[in-house]
C-alpha positions as CSV (number, residue, x, y, z in Angstrom):
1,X,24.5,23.2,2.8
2,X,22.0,23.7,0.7
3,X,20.3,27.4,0.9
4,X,16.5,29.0,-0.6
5,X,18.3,32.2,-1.0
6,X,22.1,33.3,-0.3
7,X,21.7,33.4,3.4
8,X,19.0,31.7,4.1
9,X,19.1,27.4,5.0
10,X,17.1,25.5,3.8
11,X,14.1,24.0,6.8
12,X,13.7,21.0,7.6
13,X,10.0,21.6,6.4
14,X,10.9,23.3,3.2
15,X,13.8,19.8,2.5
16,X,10.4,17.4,3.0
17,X,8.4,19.7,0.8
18,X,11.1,19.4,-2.2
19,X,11.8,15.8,-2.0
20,X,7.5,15.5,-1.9
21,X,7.7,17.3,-4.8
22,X,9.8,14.8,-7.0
23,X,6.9,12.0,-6.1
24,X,4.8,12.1,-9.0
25,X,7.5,10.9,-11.2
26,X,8.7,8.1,-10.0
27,X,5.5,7.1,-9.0
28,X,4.1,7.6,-12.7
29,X,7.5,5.4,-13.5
30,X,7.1,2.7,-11.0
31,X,3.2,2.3,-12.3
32,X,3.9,2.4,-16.1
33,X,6.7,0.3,-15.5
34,X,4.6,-2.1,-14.0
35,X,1.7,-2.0,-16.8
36,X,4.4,-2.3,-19.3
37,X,6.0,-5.7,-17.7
38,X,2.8,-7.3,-16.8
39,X,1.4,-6.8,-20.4
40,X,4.8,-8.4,-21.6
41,X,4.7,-11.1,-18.9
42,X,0.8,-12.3,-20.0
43,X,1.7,-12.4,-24.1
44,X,5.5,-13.9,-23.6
45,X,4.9,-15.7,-20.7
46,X,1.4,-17.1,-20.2
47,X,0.9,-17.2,-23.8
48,X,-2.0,-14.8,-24.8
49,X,-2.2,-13.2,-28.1
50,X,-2.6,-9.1,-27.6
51,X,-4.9,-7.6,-30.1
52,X,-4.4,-4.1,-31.7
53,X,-5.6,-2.6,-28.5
54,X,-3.6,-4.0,-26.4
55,X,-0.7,-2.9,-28.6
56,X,-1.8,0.3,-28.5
57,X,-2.3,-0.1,-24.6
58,X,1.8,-1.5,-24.2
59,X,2.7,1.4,-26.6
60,X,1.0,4.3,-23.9
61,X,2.7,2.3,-21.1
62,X,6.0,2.2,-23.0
63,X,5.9,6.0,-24.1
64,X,4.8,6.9,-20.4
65,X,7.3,5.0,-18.7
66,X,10.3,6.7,-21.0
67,X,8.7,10.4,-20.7
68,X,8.4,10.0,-17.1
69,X,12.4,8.8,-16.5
70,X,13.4,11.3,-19.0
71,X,11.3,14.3,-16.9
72,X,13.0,12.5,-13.6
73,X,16.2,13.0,-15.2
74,X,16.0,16.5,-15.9
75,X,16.1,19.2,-14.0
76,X,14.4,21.8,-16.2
77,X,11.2,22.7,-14.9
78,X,9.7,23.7,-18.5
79,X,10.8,20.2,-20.0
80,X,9.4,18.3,-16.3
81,X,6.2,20.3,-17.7
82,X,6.1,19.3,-21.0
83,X,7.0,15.8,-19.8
84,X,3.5,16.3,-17.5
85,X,1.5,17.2,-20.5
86,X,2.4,14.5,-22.3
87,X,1.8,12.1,-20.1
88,X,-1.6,13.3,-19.6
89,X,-2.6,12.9,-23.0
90,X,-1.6,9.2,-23.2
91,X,-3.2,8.6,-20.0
92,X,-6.6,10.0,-21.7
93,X,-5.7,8.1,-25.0
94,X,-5.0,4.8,-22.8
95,X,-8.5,5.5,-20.9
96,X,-10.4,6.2,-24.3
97,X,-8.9,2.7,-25.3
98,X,-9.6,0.7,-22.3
99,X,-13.3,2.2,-21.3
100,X,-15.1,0.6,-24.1
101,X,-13.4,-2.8,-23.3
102,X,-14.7,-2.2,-19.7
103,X,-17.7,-1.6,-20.4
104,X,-18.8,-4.4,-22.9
105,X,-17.3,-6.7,-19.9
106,X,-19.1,-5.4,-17.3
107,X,-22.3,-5.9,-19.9
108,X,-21.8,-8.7,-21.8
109,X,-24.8,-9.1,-23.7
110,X,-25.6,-5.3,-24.5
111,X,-23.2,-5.7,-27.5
112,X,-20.9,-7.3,-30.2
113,X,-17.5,-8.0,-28.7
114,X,-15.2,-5.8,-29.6
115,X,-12.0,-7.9,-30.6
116,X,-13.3,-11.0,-31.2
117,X,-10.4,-13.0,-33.1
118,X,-7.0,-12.3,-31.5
119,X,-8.3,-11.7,-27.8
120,X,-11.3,-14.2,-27.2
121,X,-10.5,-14.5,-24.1
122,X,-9.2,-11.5,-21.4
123,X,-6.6,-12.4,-18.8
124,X,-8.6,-11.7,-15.2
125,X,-5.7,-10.7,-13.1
126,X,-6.8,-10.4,-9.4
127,X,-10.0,-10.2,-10.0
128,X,-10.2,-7.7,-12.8
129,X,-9.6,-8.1,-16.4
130,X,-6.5,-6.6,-17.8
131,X,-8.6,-3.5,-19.9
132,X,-10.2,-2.9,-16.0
133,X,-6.1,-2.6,-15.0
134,X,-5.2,-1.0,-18.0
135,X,-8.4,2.0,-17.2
136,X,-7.4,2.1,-13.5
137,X,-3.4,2.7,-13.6
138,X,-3.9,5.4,-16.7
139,X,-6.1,6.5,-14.2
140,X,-3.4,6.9,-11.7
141,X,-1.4,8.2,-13.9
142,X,-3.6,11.1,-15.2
143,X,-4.1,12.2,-11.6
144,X,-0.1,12.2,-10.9
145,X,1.0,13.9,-13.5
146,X,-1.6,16.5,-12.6
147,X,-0.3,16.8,-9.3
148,X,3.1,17.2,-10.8
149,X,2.0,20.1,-12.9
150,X,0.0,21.9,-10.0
151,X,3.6,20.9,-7.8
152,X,5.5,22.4,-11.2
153,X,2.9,25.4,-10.9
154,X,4.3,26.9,-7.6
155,X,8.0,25.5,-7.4
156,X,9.3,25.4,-3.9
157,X,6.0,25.1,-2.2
158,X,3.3,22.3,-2.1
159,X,0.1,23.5,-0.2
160,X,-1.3,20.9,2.2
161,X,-4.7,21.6,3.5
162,X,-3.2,23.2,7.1
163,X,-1.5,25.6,4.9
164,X,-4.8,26.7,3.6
165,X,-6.0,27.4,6.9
């Protein structure tokens, strides 16, 4: 049995509270994982030529999704924050890379194309084109693993709002 102190069991709040503490992880895993196959799935696949960029964009998922399964594999709480940090700055670096894309396709005429001879044309997936997916999950990501450091912050506790009450 599984106990906060010597004598005292563990709730069945305080178990729900832990195991909500381990999400930001495998979520962070699960959505770099995701980035990482789709990008290879459109070049190997469906045949389109990645520029630099979207290199640089596969290399950030790639790097992402090992930190994060290296951080779920550990149980040290200073390397799970390190992990964090780190995958905080590639999300920023992956959203510094994807915004200008976004933006020049959202305004098409306001400037010169970026990449204009390995990408000439952008994959739309669902409705968005893969810089717009690229922003949005390093997005996500960014605001997991700063849940994970605020959840890293006070171990053993994650305030919801009726605890604030």
């Amino acid at each position: 049995m599984s106990t906060l102190g010597r004598d005292q069991p563990l709730l069945a709040g305080e178990k729900l509270r832990r195991l909500w503490s381990l999400l930001p992880l495998p979520t962070i895993l699960l959505i770099s994982l995701l980035s990482f196959s789709s990008s290879v799935w459109l070049s190997e696949v469906q045949g389109y030529t990645p520029c630099p960029y979207c290199w640089t964009l596969r290399i950030i998922a790639l790097a992402t999704l090992v930190g994060s399964a290296y951080g779920l594999a550990s149980t040290s709480t200073k390397l799970r924050r390190r992990v964090g940090f780190s995958i905080i700055a590639l999300s920023m670096v992956g959203m510094v890379v994807a915004a200008p894309f976004v933006f020049s396709s959202q305004n098409p005429g306001s400037e010169e194309p970026i990449c204009v001879e390995e990408c000439e044309e952008t994959p739309v997936v669902f409705g968005l084109s893969t810089y717009a997916w690229a922003f949005i999950t390093n997005l996500f990501i960014f605001a997991s693993a700063v849940i994970l450091l605020q959840q890293l912050q006070n171990p053993g506790s994650v305030a919801t709002h009726r605890d604030r009450i």
